[in-house]
N, C-alpha and C positions, 0 to 999 in steps of 0.2 A: 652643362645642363643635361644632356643628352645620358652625359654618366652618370649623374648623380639619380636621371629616371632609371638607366640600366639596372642599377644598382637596386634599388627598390621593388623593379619586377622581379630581380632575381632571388629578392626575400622573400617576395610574396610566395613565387613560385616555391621555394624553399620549405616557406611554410606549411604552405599546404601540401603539397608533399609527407611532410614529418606529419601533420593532422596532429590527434589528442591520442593520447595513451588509453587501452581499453580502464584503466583504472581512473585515469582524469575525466574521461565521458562518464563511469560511472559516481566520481565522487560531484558532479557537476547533477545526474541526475538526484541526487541526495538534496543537495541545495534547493534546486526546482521545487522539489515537492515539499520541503519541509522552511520554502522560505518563509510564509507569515509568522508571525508572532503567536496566532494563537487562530483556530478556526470552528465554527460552529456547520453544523450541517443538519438538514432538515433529510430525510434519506427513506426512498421508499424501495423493501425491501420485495425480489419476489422468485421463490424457491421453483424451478422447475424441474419436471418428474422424465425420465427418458421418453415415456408415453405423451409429455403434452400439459400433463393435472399440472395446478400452481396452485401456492399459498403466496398471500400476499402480507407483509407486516411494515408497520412503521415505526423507523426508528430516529432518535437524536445522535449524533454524535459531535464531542465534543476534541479539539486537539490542543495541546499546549506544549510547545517548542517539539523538540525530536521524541521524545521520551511518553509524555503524558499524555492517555487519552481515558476517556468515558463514553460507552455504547450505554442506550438506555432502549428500552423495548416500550413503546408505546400502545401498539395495538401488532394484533386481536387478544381477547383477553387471556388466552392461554400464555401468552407469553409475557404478557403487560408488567411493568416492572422489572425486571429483571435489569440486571446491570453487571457491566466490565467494565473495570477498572486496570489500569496498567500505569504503574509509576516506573517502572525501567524493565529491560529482556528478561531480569530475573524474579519481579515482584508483582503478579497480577492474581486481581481478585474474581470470584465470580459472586452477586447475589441473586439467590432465588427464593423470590418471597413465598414461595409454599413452604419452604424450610423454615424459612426464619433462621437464616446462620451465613454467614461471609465465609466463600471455601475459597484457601489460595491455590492459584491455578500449580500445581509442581510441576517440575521442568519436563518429567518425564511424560505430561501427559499434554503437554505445548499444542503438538503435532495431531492432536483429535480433534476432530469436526466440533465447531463454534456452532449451537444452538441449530442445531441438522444442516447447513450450510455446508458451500463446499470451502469455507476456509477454516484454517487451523485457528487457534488463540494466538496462536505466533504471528501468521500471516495479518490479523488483526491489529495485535499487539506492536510488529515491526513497522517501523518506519525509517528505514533506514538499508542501503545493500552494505555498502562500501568497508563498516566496520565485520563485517561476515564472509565475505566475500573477497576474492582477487577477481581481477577480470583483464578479458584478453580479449583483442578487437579479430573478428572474423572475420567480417567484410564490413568494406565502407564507400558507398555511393556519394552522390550528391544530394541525398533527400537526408542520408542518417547510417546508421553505425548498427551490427549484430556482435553483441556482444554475448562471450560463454564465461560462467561463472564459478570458481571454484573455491570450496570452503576453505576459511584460512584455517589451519593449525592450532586444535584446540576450540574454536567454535563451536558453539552450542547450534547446531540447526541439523533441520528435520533432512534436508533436502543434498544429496552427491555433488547435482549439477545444474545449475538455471543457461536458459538461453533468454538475453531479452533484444525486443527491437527501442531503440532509440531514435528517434528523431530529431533531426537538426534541428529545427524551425523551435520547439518549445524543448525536448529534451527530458519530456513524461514519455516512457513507456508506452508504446501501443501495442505490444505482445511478451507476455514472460512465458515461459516452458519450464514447469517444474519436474525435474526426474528426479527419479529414487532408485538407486543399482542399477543406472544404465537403460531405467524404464519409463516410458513418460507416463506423469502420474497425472497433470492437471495445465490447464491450459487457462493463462488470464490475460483479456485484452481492456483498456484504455480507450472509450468510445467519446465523440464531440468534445473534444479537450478545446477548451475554449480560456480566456482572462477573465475573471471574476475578481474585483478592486484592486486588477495589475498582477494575481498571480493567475501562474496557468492550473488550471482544476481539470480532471475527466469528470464531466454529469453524469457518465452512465461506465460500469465498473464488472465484467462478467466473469466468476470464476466457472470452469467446466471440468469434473472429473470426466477425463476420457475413459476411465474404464466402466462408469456405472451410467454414464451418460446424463447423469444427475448435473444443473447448472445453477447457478446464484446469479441477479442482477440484482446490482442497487446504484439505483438513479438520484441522483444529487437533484431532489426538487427545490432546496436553497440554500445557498453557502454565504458565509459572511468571512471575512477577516478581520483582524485585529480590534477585537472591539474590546480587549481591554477583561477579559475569562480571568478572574480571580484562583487561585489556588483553595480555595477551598470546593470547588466542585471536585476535585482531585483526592478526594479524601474517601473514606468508608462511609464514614458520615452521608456523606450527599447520594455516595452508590446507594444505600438504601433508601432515598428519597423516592416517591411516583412521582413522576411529572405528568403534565394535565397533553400538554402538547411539544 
């Protein structure tokens, strides 16, 4: 009996020892965030100035599996209506009902500020590291894992180098570092990550360019899962719809 416990700490020990590969922690955070089926968000959005000034706006957004999503702009009326559309990394739309015209987003312009915001359509648009990214563990405590991130070969993405903090306990993000040639461009952390119907969600989501000192908060006022998002809100079609709320 005695051996057959020996035997068993000396696995555990073992185990943990070996830990996860910086690529399993990251394909394990891919999972986390993109486990429901399908997610709705009520999301209130609110632009701050280096000085202090804010704009505040409300948006919906919609997700379905890894790939599809739908941003729709509620309020204030400058921006009302408007909609992003994204069916895969290479296929997103933008409308802007002062145009009256569906522009597709092209790849080369991915990497530009999403409606003065500090994220990109890509940063948007992605939901996903793991297919962009290799990853390699820095350091690993008892709370969670720092991982550094390097493009794979031939990747489309804006970004040299990500650093992110993972957490053991849920395994969302509470710190990415985005650099550009060695420079850090923008800084996003993961605030009150809490289970909303059994997955883990962040309510509140802050991107900050460190160089203009410019920051975006948007606060998860109510999220839903799986309730069952039809494939046609996923269309052009619906991108051009208003929604009331």
């Amino acid at each position: 009996m005695r051996t057959v416990v020996a035997v068993l700490v000396l696995l555990l020990v073992v185990g943990e020892a070996l830990g996860l590969t910086g690529q399993e922690v990251l394909e394990k955070v891919d999972q986390v965030m993109n486990a429901p089926r399908d997610r709705v968000a009520s999301v209130r959005m609110v632009l701050v100035e280096k000085g202090g000034a804010t704009k505040e706006r409300r948006v919906k957004m919609y997700q379905k599996g890894e790939q599809k999503r739908l941003v729709k702009f509620l309020s204030p009326a400058e921006v009302k209506g408007v909609g992003f559309l994204v069916l895969s990394d290479e296929e997103m739309y933008l409308w802007m009902p002062a145009f009256g015209k569906i522009r597709r987003i092209a790849s080369h312009v991915k990497n530009r500020s999403f409606m003065g915001t500090d994220f990109s359509y890509d940063d948007i648009g992605s939901s996903t590291y793991s297919d962009d990214y290799y990853a390699t563990v820095k350091e690993e405590d008892q709370k969670g894992y720092v991982l550094e991130l390097s493009p794979r070969p031939g990747s489309d993405v804006d970004y040299s180098r990500l650093v992110v903090w993972v957490p053991k306990d849920s395994f969302v993000p509470s710190r990415v570092e985005f650099y550009k040639k060695g420079r850090l461009m923008k800084v996003m952390t993961n605030e009150r990550v809490e289970r909303v119907d059994g997955f883990w969600v962040p309510r509140k989501v802050v991107m900050e360019n460190v160089r203009t000192g410019h920051k975006t908060l948007m606060e998860m006022v109510e999220v839903r899962h799986n309730i069952g998002l039809g494939d046609k809100i996923f269309t052009k079609r619906y991108l051009k719809k208003r929604l009331s709320r």
